[in-house]
SEDOGU-924147 format. One record per atom (N, C-alpha, C, CB): y, x, z. Coordinates in steps of 0.02 Angstrom, whole numbers, plus 50000, padded with zeros to 5 digits. Glycine has a CB too. Example, Ala and Ser with C-alpha at 12.3 -4.5 7.8 and 13.67 -1.06 7.14 Angstrom:
497165066050390;497755061550390;498355066050390;497765056550452;498885064250354;499475068450357;500025064550394;499705070450286;
END
This chain:
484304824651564;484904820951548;485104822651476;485474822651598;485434818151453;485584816851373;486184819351353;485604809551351;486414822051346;487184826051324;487384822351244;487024837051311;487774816951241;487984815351172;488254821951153;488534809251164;487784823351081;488054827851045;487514833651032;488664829851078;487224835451123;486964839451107;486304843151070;487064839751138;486074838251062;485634838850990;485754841350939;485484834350963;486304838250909;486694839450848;486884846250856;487304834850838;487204850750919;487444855150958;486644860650924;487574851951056;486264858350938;485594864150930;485234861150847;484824862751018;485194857950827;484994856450769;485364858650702;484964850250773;486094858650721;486414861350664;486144867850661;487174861250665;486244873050689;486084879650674;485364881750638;486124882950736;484994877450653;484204876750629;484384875350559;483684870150667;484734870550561;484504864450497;484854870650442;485024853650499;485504873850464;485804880450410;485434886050388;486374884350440;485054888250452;484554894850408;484074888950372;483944901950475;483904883550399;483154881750337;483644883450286;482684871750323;484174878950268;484394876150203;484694884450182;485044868350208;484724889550223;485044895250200;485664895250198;484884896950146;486194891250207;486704891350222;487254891150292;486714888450190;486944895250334;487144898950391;487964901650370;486524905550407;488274900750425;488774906050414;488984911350417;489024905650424;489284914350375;489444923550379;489754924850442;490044927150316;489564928850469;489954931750534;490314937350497;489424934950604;490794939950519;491254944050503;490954950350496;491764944050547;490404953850541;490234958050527;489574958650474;490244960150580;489534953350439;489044953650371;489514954450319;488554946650353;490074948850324;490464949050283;490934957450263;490844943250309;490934962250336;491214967350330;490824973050286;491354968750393;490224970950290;489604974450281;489634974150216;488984971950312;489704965850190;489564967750116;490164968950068;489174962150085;490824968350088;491514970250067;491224978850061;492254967850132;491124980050116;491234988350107;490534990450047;491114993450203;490374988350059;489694991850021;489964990049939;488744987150048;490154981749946;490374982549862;491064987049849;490554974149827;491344987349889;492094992949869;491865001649871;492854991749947;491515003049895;491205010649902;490615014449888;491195011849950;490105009249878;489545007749847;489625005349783;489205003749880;489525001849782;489644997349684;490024995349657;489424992049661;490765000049684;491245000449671;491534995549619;491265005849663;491554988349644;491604982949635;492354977449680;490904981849648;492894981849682;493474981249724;493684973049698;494104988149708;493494969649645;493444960449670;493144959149707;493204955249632;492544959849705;491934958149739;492174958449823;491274963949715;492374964149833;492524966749897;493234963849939;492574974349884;493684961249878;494434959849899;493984950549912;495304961949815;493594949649900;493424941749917;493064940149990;492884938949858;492784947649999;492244946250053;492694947450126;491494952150045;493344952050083;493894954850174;494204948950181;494674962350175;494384946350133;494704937350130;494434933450170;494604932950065;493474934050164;493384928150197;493194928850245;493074924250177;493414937950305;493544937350346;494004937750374;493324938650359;494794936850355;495464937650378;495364928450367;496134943750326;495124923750332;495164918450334;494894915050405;494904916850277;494214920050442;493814918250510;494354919150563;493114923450527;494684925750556;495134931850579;495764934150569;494914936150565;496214930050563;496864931250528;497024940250533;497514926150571;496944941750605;497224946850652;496704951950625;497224944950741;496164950650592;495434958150596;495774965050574;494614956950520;495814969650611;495994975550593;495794979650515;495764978750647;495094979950512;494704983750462;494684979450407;494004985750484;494704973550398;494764969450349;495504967650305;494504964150378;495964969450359;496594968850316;496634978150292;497414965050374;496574982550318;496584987950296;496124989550229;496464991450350;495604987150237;495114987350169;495244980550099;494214986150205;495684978250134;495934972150086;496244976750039;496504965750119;496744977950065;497434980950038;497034986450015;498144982750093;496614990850017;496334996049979;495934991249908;495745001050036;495434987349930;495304984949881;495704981149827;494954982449899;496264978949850;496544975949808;497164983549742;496974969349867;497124988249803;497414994049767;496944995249703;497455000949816;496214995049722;495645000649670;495474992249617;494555005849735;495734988349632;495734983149569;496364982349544;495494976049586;496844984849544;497424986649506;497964980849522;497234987249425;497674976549582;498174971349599;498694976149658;497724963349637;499134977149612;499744984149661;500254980249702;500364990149597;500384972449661;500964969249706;500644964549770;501484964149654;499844963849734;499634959749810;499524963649855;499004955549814;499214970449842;499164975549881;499584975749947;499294980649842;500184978649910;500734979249933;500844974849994;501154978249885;500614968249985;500944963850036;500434964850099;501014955450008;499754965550073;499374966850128;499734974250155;498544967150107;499514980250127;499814985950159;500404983350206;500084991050104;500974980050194;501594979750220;501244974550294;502264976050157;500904972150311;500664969350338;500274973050396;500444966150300;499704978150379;499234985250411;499934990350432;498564990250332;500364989750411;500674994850446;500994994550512;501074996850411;501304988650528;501524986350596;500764986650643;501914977650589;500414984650623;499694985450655;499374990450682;499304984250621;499434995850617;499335002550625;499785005350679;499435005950562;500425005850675;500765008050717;500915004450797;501245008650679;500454997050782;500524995650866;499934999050893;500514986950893;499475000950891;499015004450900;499005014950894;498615000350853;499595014550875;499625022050865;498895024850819;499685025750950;498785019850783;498165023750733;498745027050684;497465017250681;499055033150689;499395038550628;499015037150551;499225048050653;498365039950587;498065039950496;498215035050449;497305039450487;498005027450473;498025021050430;498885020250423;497575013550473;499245020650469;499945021350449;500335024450410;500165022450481;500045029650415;500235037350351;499835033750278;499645048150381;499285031250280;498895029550234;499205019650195;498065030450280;499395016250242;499845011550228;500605013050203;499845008150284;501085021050248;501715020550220;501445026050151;502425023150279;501105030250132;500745029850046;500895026949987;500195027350041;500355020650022;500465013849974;500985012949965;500265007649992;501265009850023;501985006350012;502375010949966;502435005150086;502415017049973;503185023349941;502805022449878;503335034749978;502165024549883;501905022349799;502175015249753;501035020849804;502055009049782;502235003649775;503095002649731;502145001349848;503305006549787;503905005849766;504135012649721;504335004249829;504055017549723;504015021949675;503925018749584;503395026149703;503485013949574;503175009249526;503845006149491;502675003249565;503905003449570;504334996449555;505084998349519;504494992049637;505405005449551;506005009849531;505835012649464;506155015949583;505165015349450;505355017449373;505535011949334;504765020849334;504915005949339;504895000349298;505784999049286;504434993649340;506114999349345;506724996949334;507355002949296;506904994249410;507075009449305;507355013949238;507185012349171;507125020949241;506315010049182;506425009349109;506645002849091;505815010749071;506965000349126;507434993149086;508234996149119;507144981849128;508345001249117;508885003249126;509225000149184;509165002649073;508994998849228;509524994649304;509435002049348;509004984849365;509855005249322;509845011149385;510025008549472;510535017349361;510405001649468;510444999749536;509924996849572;510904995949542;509444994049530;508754992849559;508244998949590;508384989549502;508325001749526;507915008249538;508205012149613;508035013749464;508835012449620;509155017249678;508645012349732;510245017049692;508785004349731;508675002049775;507855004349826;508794995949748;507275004149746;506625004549759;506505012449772;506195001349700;506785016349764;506865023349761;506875025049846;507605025649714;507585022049871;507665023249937;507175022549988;508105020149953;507085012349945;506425008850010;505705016850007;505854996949958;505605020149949;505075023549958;505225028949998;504805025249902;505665031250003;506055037450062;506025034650102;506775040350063;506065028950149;506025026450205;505135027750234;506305018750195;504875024150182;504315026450185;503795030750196;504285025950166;504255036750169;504025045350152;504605048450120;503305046650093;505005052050187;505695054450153;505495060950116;506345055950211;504735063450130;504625069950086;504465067050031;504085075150106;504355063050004;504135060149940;504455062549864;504275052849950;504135068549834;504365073149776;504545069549735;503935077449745;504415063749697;504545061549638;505185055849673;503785058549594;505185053449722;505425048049765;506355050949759;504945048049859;506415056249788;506695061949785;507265062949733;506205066149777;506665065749683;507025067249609;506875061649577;506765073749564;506965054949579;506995048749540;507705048249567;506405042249554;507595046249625;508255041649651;508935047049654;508075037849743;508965055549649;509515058249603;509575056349520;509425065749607;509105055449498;509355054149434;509455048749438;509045055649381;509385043649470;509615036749481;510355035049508;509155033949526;510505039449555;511295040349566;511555042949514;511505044549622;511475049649481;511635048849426;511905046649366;511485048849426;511375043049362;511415037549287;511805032949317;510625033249251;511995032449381;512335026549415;513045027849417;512085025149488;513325033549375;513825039949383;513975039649484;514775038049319;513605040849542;513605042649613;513385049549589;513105038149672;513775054849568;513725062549596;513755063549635;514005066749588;514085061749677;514225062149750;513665060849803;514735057649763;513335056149774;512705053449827;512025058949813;512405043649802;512205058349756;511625063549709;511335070549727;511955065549642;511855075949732;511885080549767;511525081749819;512325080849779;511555079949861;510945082149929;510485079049898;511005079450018;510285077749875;509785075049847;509415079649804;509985069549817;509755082649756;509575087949707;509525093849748;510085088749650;509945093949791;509695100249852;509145101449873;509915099749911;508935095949896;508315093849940;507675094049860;508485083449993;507865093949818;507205091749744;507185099249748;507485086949643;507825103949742;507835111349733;507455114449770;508395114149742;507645112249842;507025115049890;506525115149890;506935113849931;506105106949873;505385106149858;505145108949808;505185100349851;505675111549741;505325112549681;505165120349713;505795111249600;505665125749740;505495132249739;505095131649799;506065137549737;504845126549838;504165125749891;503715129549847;503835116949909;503495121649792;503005122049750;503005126149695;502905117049733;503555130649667;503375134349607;503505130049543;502615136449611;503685123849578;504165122149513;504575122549480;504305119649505;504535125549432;505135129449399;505455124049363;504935135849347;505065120449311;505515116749273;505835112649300;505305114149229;505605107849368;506005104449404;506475108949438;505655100449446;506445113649489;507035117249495;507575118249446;506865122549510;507555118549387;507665120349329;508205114749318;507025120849283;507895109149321;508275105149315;508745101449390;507865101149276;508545103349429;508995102349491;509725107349492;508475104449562;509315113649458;510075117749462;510615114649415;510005126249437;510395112049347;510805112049306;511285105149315;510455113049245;510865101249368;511165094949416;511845096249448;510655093349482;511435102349490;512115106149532;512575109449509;511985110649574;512505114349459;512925119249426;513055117549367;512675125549424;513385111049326;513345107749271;513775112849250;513505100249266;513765114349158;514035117749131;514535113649076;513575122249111;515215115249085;515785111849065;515585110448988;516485116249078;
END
C-alpha cells in the first residue's frame, strides 16, 4: 500500500547526506560549540553553534549555560548577562548549586561593571542601584560591598553606609587588607 507522502518521508533523508546537507542534531552541534570554546578557544564560533541549538531547543540545559559562558570569553558582557539571568532559574529548579553559584558570579560581576561605569559618570544613584542588585546576587561580594559604601556616601546616606563599612572592615581584616581596612576605619571614625 501507497502512503501519500511516504516516499518523500524516506527520500528526503537520503537525498540530505548525498547533497551533505543533513541536519545538525543538537548533540553535534554541542560537540562542536564546546570544542570551539575550550579547544580553539574561539568563543564566536562557539556562541553560534549553542544558538543553533537553543534555536532546535529553546529549554537545552548545557547550551544555554555554555552560551552565556561563551558569550562572557567574547567580551559580549550585556548579552551574556541576559543568558546567565536566564540559567539561573534553571539551575536552581534543578538544585544544580554549582551552575547557580557560577550564573549568580556572572550576574554580581555584570552588575558590579554596570555600578562603576555609573561612578564614573558620577550617578552615585545608579551605581547604589547596580551595587545592591550585585549583593543580592553575592552578599559576600568584596568590591560589591565597598563600592556601594562609597556609593552611599557620595550619595551623602552615612547612615546607610555604615554597616556597610563594618561589614568591608571585617572582610578587609579577613583578608589582611590593610589599606582597605584602612580606609573603612577612616569611613567610621572620620576625623573632624
Amino acid at each position: 500500500m501507497c502512503v501519500p507522502g511516504r516516499k518523500l518521508r524516506l527520500v528526503l533523508p537520503l537525498l540530505f547526506l548525498f547533497v551533505g546537507c543533513a541536519p545538525e542534531s543538537e548533540e553535534t552541534l554541542m560537540k562542536s560549540g564546546l570544542d570551539a570554546l575550550y579547544t580553539r578557544h574561539d568563543p564566536a564560533t562557539a556562541a553560534a553553534q549553542f544558538r543553533k541549538v537553543l534555536q532546535i531547543n529553546p529549554t537545552h540545559y548545557g547550551a544555554t549555560y555554555q552560551l552565556a559562558a561563551a558569550l562572557d570569553a567574547a567580551g559580549k558582557s550585556e548579552e551574556a548577562r541576559a543568558v546567565w539571568e536566564k540559567m539561573l532559574p534553571m539551575a536552581e529548579s534543578i538544585n544544580d548549586k554549582s551552575s547557580a553559584d557560577t550564573a549568580r558570579a556572572h550576574l554580581a560581576d555584570a552588575e558590579m561593571k554596570a555600578g562603576l561605569d555609573a561612578l564614573s559618570r558620577h550617578d552615585a544613584a545608579a551605581a547604589i542601584v547596580r551595587f545592591r542588585k550585585a549583593l543580592e546576587y553575592n552578599p559576600t561580594h568584596y568590591g560589591a560591598n565597598y563600592q556601594l559604601a562609597s556609593a552611599l556616601d557620595a550619595a551623602d546616606k552615612a547612615d546607610e553606609a555604615r554597616p556597610l563599612w563594618e561589614k568591608v572592615l571585617r572582610m578587609a581584616d579577613e583578608t589582611h587588607d590593610e589599606k582597605t581596612a584602612s580606609t573603612a576605619r577612616a569611613h567610621l571614625n572620620p576625623q573632624p
